[in-house]
BADREN-813753 format. One line per field, with one value per residue (C-alpha): residue number from 1; z negated, y negated, x negated. Coordinates in nm, 4 decimals. Each point is the difference from the previous one (the first is absolute). Layout:
! residues N
k NUM ...
c3 Z ...
c2 Y ...
c1 X ...
This chain:
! residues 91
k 1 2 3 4 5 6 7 8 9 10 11 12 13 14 15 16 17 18 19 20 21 22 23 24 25 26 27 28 29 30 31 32 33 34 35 36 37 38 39 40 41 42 43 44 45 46 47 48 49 50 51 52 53 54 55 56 57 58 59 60 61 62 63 64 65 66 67 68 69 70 71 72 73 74 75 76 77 78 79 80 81 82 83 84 85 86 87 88 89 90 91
c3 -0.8742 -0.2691 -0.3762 -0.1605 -0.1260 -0.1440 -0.4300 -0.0130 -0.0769 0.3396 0.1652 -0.0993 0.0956 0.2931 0.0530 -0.0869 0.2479 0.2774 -0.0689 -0.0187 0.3518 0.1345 -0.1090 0.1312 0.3136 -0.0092 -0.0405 0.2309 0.2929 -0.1290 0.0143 0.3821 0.0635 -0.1271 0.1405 0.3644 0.0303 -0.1381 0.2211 0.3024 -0.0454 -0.2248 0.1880 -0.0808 -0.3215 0.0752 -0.2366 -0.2852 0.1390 0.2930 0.3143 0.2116 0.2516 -0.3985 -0.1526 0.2929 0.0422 -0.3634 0.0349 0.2888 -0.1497 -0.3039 0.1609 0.2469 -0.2931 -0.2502 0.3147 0.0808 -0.3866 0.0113 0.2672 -0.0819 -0.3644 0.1753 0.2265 -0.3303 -0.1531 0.3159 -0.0208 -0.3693 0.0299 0.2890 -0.2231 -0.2944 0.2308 0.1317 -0.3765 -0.1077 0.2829 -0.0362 -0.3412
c2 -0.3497 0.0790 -0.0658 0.1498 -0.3602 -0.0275 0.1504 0.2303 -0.2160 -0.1861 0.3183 0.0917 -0.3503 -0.0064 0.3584 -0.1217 -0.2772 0.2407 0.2444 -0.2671 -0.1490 0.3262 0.0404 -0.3337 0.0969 0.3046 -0.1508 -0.2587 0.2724 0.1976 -0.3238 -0.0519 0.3672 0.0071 -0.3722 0.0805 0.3148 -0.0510 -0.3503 0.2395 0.3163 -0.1164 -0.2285 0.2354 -0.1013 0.1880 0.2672 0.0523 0.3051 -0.0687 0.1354 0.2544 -0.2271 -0.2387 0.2519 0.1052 -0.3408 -0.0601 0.3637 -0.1895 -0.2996 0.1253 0.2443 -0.3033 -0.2253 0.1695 0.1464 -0.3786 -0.0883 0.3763 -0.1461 -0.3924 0.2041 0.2166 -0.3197 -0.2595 0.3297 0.0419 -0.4062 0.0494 0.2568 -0.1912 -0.3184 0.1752 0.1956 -0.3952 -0.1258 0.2912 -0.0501 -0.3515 0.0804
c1 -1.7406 -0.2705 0.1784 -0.2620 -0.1705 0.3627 0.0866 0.2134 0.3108 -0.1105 -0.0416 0.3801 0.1505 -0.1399 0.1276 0.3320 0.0225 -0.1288 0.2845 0.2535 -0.0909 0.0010 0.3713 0.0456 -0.1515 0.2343 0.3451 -0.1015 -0.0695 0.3381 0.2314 -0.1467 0.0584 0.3501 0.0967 -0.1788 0.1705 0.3518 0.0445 -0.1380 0.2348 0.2867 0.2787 0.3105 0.1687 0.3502 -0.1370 -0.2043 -0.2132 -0.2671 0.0991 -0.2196 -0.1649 -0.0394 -0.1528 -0.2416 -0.0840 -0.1042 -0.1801 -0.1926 -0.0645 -0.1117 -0.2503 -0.1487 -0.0549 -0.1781 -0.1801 -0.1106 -0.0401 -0.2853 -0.1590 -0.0480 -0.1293 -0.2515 -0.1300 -0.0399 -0.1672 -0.2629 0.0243 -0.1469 -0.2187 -0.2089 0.0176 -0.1383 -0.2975 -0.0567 -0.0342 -0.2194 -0.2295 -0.0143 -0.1419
């Protein structure tokens, strides 16, 4: 998006509320991650420590899901990128 028409106070605000929804954005992914993967791989609560077959699990889980959250990035990115070539030819 093109903030240029905006003053510089704008410009900052606007910055602002960009970086917060991208933390947003974060935690939210995060709080999946850790909730997906620990109600997937965690169901012995005899000890404190995770277990081998836990802790490979988690290893796993971890790897497939920010795996699937690169990808789903990399298609809304290509997703973009052809939406922005449409709206610049359509100009």
């Amino acid at each position: 998006m093109d903030f240029s028409s905006f003053s510089g106070s704008e410009q900052a605000a606007m910055q602002q509320i960009i970086e917060k929804k991208q933390m947003k954005d974060f935690m939210k992914l995060y709080t999946g991650l850790v909730e997906r993967c620990f109600d997937s791989c965690c169901n012995d609560f005899t000890s404190k420590a995770l277990s081998t077959k836990e802790e490979a699990c988690v290893a796993n889980c971890t790897q497939k899901w920010l795996k699937h959250s690169e990808r789903v990035g990399a298609r809304f990115q290509e997703e973009n990128a052809k939406m922005m070539s449409s709206a610049a030819q359509g100009k």
